[in-house]
C-alpha positions in Angstrom: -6.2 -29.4 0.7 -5.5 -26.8 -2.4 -5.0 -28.6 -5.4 -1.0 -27.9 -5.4 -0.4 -30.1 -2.0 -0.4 -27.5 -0.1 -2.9 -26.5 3.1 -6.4 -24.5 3.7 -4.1 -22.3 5.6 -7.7 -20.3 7.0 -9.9 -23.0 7.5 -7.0 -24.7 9.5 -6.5 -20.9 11.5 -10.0 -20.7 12.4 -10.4 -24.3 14.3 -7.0 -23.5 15.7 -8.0 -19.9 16.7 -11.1 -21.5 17.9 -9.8 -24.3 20.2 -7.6 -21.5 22.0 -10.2 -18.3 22.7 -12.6 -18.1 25.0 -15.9 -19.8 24.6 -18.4 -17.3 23.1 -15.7 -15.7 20.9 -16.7 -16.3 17.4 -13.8 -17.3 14.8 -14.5 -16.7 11.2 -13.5 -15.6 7.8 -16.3 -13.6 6.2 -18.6 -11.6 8.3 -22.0 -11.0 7.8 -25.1 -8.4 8.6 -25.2 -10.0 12.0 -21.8 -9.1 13.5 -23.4 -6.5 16.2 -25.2 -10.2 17.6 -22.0 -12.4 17.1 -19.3 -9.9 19.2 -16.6 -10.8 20.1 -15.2 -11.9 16.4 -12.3 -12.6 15.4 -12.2 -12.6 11.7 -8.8 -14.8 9.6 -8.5 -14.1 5.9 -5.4 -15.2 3.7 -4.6 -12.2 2.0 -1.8 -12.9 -0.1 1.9 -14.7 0.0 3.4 -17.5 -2.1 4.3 -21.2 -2.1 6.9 -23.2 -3.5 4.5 -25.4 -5.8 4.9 -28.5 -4.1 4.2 -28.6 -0.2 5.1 -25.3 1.7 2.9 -22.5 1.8 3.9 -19.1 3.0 0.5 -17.1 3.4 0.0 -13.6 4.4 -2.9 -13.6 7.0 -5.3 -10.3 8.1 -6.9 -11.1 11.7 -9.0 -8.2 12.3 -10.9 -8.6 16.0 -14.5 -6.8 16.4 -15.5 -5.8 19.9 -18.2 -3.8 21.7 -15.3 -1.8 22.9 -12.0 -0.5 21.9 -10.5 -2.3 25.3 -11.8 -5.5 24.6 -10.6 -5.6 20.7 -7.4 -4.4 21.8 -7.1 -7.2 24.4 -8.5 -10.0 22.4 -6.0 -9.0 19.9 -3.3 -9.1 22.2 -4.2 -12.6 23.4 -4.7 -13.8 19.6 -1.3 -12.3 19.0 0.5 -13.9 21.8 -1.0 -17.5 20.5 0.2 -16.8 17.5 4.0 -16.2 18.2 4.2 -18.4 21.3 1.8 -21.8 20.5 1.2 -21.8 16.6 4.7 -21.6 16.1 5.3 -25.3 15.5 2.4 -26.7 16.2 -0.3 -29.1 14.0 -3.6 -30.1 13.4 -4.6 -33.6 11.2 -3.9 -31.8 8.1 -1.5 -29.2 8.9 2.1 -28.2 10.3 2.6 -24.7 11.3 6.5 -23.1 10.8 7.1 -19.7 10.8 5.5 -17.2 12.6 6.0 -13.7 12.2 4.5 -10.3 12.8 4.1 -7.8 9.4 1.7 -5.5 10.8 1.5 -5.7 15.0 -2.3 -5.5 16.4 -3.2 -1.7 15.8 -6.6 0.0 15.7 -8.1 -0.2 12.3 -11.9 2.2 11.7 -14.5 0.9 10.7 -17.8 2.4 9.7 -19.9 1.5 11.9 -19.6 3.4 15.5 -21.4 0.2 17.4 -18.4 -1.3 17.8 -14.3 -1.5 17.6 -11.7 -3.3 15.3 -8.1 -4.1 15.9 -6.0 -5.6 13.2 -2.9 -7.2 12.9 -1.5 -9.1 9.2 1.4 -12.1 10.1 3.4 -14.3 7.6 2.4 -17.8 8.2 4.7 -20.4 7.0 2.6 -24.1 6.7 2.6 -27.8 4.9 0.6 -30.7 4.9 1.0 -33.0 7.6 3.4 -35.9 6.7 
């Protein structure tokens, strides 16, 4: 918990995320020299947003999937997308409740510089507070 009251807003993504994908998908937020070994990722970073100061935290989240192939980011996108507007929506975990939900950037095709493998990304406004 951030010292303001309000959530880890990616740490609680990436379990979330996690408990959802299928096995074998790796959920992170930094990536490493490894990612050719580790595929398919799917990487959460808070990238901005605000908070009111006390409890709710309206973060601006990057998920950016990596894939051996461009079909298979652009799926795994797609089914990280649809979690997020259909099942995060309202949801919790121990530590945190999950609001808002909404789409900034939808799922597109980002490059990347190395040809070995694909990345999709998609930024959503994630509205959140300390369980209660």
């Amino acid at each position: 918990m951030a010292a303001d009251g309000s959530v880890d807003v990616e740490l609680e993504l990436i379990g979330w995320t996690q408990d959802r994908v299928a096995p074998g998908v790796v959920v992170r937020d930094e990536l490493d020299n490894n990612l050719l070994e580790e595929l398919p990722t799917v990487q959460i970073e808070v990238v901005g947003g605000d908070d009111d100061g006390f409890r709710l935290d309206r973060a601006l989240v990057e998920v950016n999937v990596y894939a051996s192939t461009r079909a298979e980011a652009i799926a795994l996108a797609a089914e990280v997308h649809g979690l997020y507007l259909t099942e995060l929506r309202g949801s919790k975990t121990t530590t945190a409740v999950f609001g808002s939900v909404s789409t900034i950037s939808r799922p597109t095709v980002r490059p990347y510089e190395n040809t070995g493998l694909r990345r999709v990304g998609a930024t959503y406004a994630i509205h959140s507070h300390p369980v209660s």
